[in-house]
Biopython code that builds the backbone (N, CA, C, O; Angstrom):
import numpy as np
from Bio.PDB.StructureBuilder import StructureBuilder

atoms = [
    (1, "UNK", "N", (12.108, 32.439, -10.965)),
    (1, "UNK", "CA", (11.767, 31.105, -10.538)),
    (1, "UNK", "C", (11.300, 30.303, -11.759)),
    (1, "UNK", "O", (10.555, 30.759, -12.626)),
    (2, "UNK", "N", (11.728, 29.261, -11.745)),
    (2, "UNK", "CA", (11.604, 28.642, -13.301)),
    (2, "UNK", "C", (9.922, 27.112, -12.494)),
    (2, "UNK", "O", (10.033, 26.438, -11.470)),
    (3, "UNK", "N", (8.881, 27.122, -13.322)),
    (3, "UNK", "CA", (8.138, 26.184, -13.288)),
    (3, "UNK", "C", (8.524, 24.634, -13.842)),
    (3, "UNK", "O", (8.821, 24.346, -15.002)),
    (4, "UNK", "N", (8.447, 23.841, -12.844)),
    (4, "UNK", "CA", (9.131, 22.585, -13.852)),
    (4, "UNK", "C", (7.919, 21.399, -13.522)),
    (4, "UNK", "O", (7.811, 21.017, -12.356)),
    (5, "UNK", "N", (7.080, 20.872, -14.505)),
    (5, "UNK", "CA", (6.264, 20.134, -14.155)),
    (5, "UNK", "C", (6.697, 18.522, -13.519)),
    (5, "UNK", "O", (7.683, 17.787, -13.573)),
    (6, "UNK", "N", (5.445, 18.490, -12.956)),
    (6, "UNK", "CA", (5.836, 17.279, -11.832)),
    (6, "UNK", "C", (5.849, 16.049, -12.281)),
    (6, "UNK", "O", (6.173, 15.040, -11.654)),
    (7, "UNK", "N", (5.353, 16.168, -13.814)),
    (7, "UNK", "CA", (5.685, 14.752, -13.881)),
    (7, "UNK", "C", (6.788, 14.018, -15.310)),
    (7, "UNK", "O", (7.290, 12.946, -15.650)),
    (8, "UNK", "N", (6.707, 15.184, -15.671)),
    (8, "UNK", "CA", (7.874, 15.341, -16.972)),
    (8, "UNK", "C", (9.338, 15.959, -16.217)),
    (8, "UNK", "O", (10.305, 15.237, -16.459)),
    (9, "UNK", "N", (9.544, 16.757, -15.646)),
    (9, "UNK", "CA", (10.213, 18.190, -15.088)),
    (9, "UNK", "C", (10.487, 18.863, -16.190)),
    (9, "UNK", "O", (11.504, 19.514, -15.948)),
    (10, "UNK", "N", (10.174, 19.034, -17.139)),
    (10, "UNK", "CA", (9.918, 19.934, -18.646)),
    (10, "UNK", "C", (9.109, 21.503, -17.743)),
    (10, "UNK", "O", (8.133, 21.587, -16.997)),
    (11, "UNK", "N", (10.070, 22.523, -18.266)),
    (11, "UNK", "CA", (9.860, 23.959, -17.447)),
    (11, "UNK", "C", (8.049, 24.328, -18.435)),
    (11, "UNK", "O", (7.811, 23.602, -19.400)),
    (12, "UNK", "N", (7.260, 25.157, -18.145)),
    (12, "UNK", "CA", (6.457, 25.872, -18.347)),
    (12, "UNK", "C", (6.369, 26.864, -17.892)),
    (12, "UNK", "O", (7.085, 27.049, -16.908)),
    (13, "UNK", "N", (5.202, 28.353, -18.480)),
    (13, "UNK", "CA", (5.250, 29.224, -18.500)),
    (13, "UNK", "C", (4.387, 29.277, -17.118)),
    (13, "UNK", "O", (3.469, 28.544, -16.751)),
    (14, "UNK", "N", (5.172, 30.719, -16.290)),
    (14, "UNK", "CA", (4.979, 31.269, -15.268)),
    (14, "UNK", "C", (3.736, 31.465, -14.804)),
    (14, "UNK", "O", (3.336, 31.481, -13.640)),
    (15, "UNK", "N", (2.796, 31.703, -16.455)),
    (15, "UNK", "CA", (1.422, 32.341, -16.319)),
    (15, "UNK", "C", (0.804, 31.296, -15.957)),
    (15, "UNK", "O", (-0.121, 31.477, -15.166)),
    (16, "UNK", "N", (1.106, 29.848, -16.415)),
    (16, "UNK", "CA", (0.299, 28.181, -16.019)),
    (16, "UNK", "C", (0.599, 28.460, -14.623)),
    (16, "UNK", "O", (-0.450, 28.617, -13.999)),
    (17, "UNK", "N", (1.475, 28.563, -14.012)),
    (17, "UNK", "CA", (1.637, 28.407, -12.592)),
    (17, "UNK", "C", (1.000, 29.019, -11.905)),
    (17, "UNK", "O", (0.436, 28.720, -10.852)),
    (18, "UNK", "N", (1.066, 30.237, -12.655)),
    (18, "UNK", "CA", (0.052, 31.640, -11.828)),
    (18, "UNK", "C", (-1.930, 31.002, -11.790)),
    (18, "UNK", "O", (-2.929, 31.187, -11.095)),
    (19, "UNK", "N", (-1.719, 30.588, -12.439)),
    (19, "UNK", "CA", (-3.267, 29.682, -12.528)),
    (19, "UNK", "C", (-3.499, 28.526, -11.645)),
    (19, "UNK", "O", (-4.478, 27.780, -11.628)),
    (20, "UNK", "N", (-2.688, 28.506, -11.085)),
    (20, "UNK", "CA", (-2.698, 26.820, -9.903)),
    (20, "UNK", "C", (-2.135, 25.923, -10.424)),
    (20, "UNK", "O", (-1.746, 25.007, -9.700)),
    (21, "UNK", "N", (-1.869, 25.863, -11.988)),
    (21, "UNK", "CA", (-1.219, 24.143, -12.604)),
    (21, "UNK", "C", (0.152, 23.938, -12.368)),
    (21, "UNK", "O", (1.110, 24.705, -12.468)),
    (22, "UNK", "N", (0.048, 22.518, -11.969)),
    (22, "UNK", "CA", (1.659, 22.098, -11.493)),
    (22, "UNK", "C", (2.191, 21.261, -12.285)),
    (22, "UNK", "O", (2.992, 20.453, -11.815)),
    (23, "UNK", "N", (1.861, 21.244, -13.769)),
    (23, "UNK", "CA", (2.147, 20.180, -14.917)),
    (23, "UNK", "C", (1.836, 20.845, -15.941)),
    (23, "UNK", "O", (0.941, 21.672, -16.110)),
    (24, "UNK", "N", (3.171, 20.166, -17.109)),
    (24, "UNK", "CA", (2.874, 21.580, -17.725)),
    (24, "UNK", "C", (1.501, 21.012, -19.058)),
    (24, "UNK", "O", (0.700, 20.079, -19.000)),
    (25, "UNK", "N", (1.741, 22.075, -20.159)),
    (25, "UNK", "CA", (0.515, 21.419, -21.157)),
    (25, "UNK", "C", (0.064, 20.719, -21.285)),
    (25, "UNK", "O", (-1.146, 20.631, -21.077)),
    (26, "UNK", "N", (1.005, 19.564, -21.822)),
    (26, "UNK", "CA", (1.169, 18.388, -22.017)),
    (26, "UNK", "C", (0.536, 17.114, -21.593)),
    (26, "UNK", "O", (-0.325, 16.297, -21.921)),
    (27, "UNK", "N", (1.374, 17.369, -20.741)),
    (27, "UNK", "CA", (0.918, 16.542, -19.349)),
    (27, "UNK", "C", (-0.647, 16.747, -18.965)),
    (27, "UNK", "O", (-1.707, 16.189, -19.250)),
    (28, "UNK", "N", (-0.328, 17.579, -18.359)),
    (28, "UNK", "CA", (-2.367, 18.076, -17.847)),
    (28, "UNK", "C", (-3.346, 17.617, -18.714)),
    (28, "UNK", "O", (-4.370, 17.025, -18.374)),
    (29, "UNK", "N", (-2.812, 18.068, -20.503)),
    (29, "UNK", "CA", (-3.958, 17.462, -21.151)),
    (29, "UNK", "C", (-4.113, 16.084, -21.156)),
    (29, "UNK", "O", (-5.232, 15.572, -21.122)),
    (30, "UNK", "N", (-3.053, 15.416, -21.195)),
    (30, "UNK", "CA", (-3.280, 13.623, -20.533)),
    (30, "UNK", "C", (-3.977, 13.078, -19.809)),
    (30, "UNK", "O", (-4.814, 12.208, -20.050)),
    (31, "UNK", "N", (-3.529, 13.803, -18.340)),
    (31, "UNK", "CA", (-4.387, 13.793, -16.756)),
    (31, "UNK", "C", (-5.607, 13.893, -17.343)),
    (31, "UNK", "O", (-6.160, 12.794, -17.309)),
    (32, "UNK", "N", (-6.314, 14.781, -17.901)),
    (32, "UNK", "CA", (-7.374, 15.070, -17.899)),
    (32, "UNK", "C", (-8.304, 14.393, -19.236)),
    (32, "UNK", "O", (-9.532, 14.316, -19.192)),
    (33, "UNK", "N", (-7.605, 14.000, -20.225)),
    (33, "UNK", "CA", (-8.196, 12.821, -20.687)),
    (33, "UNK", "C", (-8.219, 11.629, -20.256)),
    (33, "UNK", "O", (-8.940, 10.761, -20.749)),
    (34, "UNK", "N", (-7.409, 11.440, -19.257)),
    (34, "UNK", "CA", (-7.520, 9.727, -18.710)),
    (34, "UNK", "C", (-8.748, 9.925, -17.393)),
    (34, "UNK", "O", (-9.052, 8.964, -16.686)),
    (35, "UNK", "N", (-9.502, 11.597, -17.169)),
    (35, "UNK", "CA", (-10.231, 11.367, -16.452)),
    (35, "UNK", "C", (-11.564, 11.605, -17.022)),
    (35, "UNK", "O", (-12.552, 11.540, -16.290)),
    (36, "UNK", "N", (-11.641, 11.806, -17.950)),
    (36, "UNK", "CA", (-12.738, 12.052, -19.043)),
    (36, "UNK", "C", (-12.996, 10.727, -19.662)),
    (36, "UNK", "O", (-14.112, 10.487, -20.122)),
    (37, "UNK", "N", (-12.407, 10.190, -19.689)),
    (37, "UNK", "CA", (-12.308, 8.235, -20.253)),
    (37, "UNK", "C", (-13.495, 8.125, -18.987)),
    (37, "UNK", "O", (-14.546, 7.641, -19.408)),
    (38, "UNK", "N", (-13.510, 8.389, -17.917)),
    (38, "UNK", "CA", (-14.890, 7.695, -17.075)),
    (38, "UNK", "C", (-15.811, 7.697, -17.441)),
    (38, "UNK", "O", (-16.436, 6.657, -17.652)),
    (39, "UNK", "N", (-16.382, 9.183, -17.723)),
    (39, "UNK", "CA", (-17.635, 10.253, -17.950)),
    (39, "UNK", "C", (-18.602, 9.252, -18.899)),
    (39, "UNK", "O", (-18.038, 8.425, -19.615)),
    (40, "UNK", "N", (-19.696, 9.321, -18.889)),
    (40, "UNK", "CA", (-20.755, 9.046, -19.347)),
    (40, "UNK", "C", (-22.123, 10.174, -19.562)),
    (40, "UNK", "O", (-22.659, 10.785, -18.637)),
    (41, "UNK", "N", (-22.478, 10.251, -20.898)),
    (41, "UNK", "CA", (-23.646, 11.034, -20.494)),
    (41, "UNK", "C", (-25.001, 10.166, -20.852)),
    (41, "UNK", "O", (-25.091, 9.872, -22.044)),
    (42, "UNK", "N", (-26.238, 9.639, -19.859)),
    (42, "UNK", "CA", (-27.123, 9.467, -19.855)),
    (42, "UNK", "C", (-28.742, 10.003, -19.556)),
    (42, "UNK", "O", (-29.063, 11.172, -19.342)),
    (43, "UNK", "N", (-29.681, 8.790, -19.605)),
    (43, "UNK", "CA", (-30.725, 9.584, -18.634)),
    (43, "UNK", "C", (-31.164, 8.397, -18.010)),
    (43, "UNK", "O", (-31.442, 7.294, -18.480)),
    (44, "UNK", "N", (-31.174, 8.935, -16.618)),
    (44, "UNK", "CA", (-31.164, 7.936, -15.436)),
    (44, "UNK", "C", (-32.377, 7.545, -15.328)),
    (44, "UNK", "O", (-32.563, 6.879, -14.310)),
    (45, "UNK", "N", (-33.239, 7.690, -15.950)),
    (45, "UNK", "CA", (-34.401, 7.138, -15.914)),
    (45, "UNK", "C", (-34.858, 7.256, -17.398)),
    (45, "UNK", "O", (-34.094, 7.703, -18.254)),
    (46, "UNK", "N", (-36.136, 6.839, -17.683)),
    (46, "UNK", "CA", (-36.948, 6.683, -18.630)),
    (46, "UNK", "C", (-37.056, 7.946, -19.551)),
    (46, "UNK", "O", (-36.481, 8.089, -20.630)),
    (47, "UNK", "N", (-38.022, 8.974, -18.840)),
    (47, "UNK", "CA", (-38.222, 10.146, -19.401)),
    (47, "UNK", "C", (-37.514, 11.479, -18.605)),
    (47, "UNK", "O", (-38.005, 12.597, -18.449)),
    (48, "UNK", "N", (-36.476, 11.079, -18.255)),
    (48, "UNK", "CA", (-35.907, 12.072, -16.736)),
    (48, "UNK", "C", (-34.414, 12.951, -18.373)),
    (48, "UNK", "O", (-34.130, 12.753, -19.555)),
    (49, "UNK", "N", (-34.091, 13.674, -17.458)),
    (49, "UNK", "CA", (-32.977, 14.906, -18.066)),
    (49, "UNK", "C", (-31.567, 14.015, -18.162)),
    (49, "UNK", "O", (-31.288, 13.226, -17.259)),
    (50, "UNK", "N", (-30.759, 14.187, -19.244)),
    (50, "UNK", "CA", (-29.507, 13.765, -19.735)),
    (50, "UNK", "C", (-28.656, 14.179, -18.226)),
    (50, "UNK", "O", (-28.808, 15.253, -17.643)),
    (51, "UNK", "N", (-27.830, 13.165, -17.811)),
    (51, "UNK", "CA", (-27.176, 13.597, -16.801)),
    (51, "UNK", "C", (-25.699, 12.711, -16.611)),
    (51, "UNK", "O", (-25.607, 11.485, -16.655)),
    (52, "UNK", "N", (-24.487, 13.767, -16.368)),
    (52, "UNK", "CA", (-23.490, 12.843, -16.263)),
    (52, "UNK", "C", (-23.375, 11.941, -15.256)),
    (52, "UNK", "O", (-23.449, 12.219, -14.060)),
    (53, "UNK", "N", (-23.130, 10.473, -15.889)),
    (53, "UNK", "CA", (-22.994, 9.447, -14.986)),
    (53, "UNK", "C", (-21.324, 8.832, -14.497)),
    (53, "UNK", "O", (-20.690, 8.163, -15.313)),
    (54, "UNK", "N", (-20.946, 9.030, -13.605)),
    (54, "UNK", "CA", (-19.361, 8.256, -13.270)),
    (54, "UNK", "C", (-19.513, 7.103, -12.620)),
    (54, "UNK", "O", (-18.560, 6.328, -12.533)),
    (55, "UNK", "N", (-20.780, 6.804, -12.043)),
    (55, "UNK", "CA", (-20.472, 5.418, -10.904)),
    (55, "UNK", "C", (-21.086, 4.465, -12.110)),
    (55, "UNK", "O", (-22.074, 4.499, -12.842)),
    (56, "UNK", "N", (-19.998, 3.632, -11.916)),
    (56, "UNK", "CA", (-20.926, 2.435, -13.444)),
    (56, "UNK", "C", (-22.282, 1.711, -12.425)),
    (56, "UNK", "O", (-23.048, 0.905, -12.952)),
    (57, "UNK", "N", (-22.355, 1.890, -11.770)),
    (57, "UNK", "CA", (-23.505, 0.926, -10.844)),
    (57, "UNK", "C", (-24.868, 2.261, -11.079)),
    (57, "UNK", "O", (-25.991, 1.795, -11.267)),
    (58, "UNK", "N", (-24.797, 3.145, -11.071)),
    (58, "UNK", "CA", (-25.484, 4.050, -11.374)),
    (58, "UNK", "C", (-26.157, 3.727, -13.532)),
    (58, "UNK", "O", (-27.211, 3.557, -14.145)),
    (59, "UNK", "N", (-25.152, 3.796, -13.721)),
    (59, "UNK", "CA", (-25.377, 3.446, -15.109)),
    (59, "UNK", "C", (-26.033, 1.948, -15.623)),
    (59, "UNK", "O", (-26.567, 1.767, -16.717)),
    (60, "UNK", "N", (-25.922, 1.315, -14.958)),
    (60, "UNK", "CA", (-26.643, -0.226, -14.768)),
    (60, "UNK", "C", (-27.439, 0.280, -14.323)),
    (60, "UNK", "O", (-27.332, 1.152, -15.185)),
    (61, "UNK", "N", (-28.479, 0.731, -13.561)),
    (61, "UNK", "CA", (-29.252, 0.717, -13.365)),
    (61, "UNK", "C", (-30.810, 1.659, -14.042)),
    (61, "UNK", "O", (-32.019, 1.869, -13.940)),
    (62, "UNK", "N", (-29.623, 1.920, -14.705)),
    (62, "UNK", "CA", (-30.156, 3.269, -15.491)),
    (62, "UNK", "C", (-30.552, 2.684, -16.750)),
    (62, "UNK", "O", (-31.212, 3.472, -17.428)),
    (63, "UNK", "N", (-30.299, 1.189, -17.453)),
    (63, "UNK", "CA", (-31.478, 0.541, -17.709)),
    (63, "UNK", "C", (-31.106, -0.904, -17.615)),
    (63, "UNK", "O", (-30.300, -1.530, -18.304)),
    (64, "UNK", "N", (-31.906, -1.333, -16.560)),
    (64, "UNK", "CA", (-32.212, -2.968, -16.504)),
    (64, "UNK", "C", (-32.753, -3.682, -17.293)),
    (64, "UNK", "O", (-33.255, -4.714, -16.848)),
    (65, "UNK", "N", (-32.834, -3.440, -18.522)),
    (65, "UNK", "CA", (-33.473, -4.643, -18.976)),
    (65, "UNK", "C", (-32.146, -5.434, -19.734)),
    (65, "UNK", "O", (-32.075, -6.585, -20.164)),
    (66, "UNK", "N", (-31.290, -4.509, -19.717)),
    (66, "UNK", "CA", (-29.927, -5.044, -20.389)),
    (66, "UNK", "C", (-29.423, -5.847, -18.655)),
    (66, "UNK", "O", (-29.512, -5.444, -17.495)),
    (67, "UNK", "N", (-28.817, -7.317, -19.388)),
    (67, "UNK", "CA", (-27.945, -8.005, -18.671)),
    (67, "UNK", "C", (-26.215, -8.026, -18.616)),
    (67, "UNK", "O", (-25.488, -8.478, -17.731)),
    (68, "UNK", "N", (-25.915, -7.465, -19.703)),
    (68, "UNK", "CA", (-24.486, -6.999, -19.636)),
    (68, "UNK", "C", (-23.954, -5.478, -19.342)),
    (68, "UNK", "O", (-22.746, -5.240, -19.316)),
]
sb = StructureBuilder()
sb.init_structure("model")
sb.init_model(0)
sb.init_chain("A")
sb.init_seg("    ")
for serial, (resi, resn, name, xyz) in enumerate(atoms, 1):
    if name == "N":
        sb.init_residue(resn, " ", resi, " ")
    sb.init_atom(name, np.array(xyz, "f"), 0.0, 1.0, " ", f" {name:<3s}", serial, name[0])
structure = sb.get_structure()
């Protein structure tokens, strides 16, 4: 059975498939930098623990004294 990714159809190795991925190298590493482009790491408060932030409304608030 040949693996052909879903969004190239460029074949990959059996063992990617055997792992759950349905795209091959390439690709995936894309996907997954265009979802890492969100990520933020802050601290949601003052003296509180570094924590990843994705909701930008979360991150605004995380310090108000800035207006933009």
């Amino acid at each position: 059975m040949t693996n052909t990714c879903k969004h190239c159809a460029a074949t990959f190795p059996a063992a990617r498939a055997e792992l759950g991925y349905t795209t091959c190298l390439p690709c995936g590493d894309s996907a997954a930098k265009q979802v890492r482009a969100g990520w933020c790491v802050a601290q949601e408060y003052t003296k509180g623990n570094y924590q990843l932030i994705t909701n930008l409304e979360a991150l605004k608030q995380a310090n108000p004294r800035r207006t933009t």
